[in-house]
N, C-alpha and C positions, 0 to 999 in steps of 0.2 A: 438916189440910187434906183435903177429901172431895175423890177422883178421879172424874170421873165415869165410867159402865158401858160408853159409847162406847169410853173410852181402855182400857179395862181389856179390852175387845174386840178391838182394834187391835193391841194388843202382846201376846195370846194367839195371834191369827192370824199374827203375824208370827213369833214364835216356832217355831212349828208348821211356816212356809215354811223358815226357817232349819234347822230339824234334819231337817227332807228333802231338803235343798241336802246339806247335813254327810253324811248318809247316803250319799247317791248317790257325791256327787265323794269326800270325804277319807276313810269309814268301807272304801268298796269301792275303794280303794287297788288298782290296775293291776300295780304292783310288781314287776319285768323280775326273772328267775331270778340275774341274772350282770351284772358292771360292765363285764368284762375276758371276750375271747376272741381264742383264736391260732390262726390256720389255717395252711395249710402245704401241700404236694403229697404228705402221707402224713394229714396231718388235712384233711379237704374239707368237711366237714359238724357245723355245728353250729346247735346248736335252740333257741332262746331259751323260756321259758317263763313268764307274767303268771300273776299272781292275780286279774286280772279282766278283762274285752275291752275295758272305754273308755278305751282307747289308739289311736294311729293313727304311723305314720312321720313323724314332722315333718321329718326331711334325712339328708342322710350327704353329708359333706364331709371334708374331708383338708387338714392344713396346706401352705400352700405354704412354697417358701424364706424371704420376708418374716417368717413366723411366723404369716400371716392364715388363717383358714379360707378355703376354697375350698368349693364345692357340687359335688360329683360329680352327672354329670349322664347319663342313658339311657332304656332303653326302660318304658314302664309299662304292664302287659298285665291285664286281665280274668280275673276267675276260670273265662270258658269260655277264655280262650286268647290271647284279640283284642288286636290292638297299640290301646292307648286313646291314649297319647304317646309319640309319638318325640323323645330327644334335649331331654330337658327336664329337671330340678332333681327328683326321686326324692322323693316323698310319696306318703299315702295319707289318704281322708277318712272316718271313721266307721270300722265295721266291718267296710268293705267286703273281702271277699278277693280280693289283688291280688298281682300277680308285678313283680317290677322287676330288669332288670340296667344293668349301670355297662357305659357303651362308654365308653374309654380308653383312650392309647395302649398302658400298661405293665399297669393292671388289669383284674381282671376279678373279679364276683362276682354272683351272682342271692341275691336277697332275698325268700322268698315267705311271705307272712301263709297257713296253711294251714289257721288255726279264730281264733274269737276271742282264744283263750288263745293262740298259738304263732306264732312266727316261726324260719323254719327261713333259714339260710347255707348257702349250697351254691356248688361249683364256684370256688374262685375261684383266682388267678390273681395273681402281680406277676412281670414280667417285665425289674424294676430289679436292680441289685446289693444293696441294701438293704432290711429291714424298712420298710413302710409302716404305721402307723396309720391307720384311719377311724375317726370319728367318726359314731355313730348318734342322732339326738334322737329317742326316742319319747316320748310323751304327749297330751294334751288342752289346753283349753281354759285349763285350772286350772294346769296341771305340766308339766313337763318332766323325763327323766332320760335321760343321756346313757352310750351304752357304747362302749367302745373295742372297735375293731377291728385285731388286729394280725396282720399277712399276711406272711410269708416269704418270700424269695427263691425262687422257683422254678427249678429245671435246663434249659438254653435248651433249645427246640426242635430238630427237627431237622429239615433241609431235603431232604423226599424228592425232589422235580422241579422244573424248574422248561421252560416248553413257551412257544414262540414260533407266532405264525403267519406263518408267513413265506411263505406265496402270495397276502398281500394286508397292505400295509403303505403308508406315505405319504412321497414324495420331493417334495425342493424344491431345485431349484438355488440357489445363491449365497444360502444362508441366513444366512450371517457371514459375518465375515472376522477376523482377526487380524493385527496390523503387530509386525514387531522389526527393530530397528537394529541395523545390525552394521558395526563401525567398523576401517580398517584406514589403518595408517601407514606412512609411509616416509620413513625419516631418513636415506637412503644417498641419494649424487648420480647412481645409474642410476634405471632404471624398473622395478619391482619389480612381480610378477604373482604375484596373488592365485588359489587357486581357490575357489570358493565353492559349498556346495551348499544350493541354497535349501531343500528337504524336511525336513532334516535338523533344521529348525529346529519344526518342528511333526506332532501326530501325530495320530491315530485317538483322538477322546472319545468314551466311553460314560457317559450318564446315565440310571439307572432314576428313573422319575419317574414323574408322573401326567398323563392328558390335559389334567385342571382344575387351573391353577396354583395357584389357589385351594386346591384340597383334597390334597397330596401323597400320593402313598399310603405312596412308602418313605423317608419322616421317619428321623431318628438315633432316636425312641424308638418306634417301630413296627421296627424292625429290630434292636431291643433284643433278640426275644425269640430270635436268632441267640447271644446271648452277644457277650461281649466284641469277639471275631475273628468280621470278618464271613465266610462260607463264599465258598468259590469256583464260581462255576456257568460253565457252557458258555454263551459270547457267538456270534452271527453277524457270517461278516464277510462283504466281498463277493468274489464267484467274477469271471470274466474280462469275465463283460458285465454287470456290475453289478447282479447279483440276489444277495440273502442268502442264504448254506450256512452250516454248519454241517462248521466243517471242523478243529476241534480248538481251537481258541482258548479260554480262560478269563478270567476278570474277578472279583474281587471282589465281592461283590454289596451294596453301601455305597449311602449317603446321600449320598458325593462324586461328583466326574467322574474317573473313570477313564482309563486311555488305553492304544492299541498303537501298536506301531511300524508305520511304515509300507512300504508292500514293497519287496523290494531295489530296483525298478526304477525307482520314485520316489525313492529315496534315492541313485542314482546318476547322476539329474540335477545336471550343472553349469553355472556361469557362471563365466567368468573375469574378475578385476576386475584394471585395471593403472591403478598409483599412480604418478603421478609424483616425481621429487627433491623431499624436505620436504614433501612432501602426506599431508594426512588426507585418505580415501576411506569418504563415508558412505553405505553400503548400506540404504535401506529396503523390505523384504521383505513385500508383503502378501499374503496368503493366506486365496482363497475357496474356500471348507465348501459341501460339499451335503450336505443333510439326508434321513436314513433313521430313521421312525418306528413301531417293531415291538411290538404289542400282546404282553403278556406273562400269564404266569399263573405264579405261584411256588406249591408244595404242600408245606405243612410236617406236622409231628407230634407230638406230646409222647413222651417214650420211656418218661414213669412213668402219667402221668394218660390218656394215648389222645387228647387233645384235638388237634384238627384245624383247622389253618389255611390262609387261603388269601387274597395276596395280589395284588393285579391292578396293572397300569398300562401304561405305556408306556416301551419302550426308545428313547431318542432317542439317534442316533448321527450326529456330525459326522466328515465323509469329506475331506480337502485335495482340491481339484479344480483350482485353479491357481492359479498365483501369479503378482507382478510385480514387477519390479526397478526402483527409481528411485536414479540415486546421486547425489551430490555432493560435489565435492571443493574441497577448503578448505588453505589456507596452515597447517602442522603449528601455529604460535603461534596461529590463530587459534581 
């Protein structure tokens, strides 16, 4: 069978594309130094090392609880400096040199391509009880190879200050209210007298929070980096005509609502309640909050790494302002 010169042209040139394909992608192999690396707040820095540059970041992600990958997601900066994305899924195109760090609540890590061969790890940070793994995909078009990343529990923070503005803050009358029932009986055939103190039943809530409900600042894993026990910082409360001091009081500095007691002098208001023979007597007690909203700044600090943090929000504090008494009384069987 004669081929003819055409076909025999055809599959010489093709040939010839093919092992310049081969060349490029599979001969000049990219080939990451290391599978496996462990950082730590005594190890900060490590350096990845390629056999060639066409490579680029394809993700870094982290398993959730389900068992799924997640995409860690943060800032992507230029090799002069320049924020290019904020808050977006962490990749890089070509051979560009770029900088990326992870905003999250518990980690932290910058990732910077530093020449075509090298990626350097620096700074990082886990602010859980536990080792974390990431998951780095580098490669092309052709490949992929993925490196674990595994980060150590770090030693919590420590909370140097924390500073109120308190000559300029936001009040609301009759912001809430809260109702309790409070039930009393009398099974004897006189008239039986109750005293009742309505304060007693509610106190002083403090919440550190955020102005944008939407975006809280001090979340249970943003106050992670407190450690277990959250610290105690110095609360304001209110002086005689109702402006914020700073007059000894402390609080927790938590994710929850907190609370104080109220002052003796609220707490020594009474009502007398009188039950008659076989009467239930039922008390309901409602009570209206005004609202005190004081901008905050907490300044913490690593005691091994020097790392400096700084969170912001709003102290929102519910004040009892008055209450009301409605009762009703009822046959003891009924």
């Amino acid at each position: 069978m004669k081929v003819s010169n055409s076909i025999i042209l055809s599959l010489a040139v093709l040939a010839t594309l093919l092992c310049g394909c081969n060349d490029e992608v599979f001969i000049r192999d990219y080939a990451p130094s290391t599978g496996e690396i462990k950082l730590s707040e005594t190890d900060t820095t490590s350096i990845i090392s390629f056999e060639g540059a066409n490579w680029e970041v394809r993700s870094l992600s982290i398993r959730s609880k389900d068992g799924f990958h997640e995409m860690l997601q943060g800032n992507i900066y230029g090799k002069d400096g320049n924020l290019l994305f904020e808050n977006t899924d962490l990749y890089s195109k070509g051979e560009e040199l770029v900088k990326m760090t992870i905003t999250h609540p518990t980690l932290k890590l910058t990732l910077e391509r530093t020449d075509g061969k090298h990626l350097r790890l620096s700074r990082p940070e886990n602010m859980d009880y536990e080792t974390h793994r990431l998951y780095l995909s580098v490669g092309n078009d052709y490949n992929f190879r993925e490196i674990n990343i595994d980060i150590e529990p770090f030693t919590p923070y420590r909370l140097d200050s924390i500073a109120y503005t308190l000559n300029s803050y936001f009040i609301k009358d009759s912001m809430a209210h809260k109702t309790i029932v409070q039930n009393f009986t009398n099974l004897t055939s006189d008239v039986y007298t109750y005293t009742l103190y309505p304060y007693t039943y509610f106190k002083q809530e403090y919440d550190f929070t955020n102005e944008d409900l939407w975006y809280p600042t001090l979340d249970k894993d943003k106050l992670k980096i407190f450690g277990n026990e959250p610290p105690p910082v110095p609360v304001p409360t209110l002086d005689k005509y109702g402006s914020p001091e700073m007059a000894g009081a402390t609080l927790p500095l938590s994710a929850s609502t907190e609370s104080l007691d109220l002052p003796d002098k609220m707490l020594a208001i009474q009502e007398t309640v009188r039950v008659n023979p076989n009467k239930r007597m039922s008390c309901r007690i409602t009570c209206w909050y005004q609202y005190r909203g004081i901008r905050f700044k907490v300044y913490a600090s690593h005691p091994k790494t020097e790392e400096k943090r700084l969170l912001e929000g709003l102290l929102e504090i519910l004040i009892p302002q008055f209450y009301s008494l409605q009762t009703e009384e009822r046959d003891v069987n009924n």
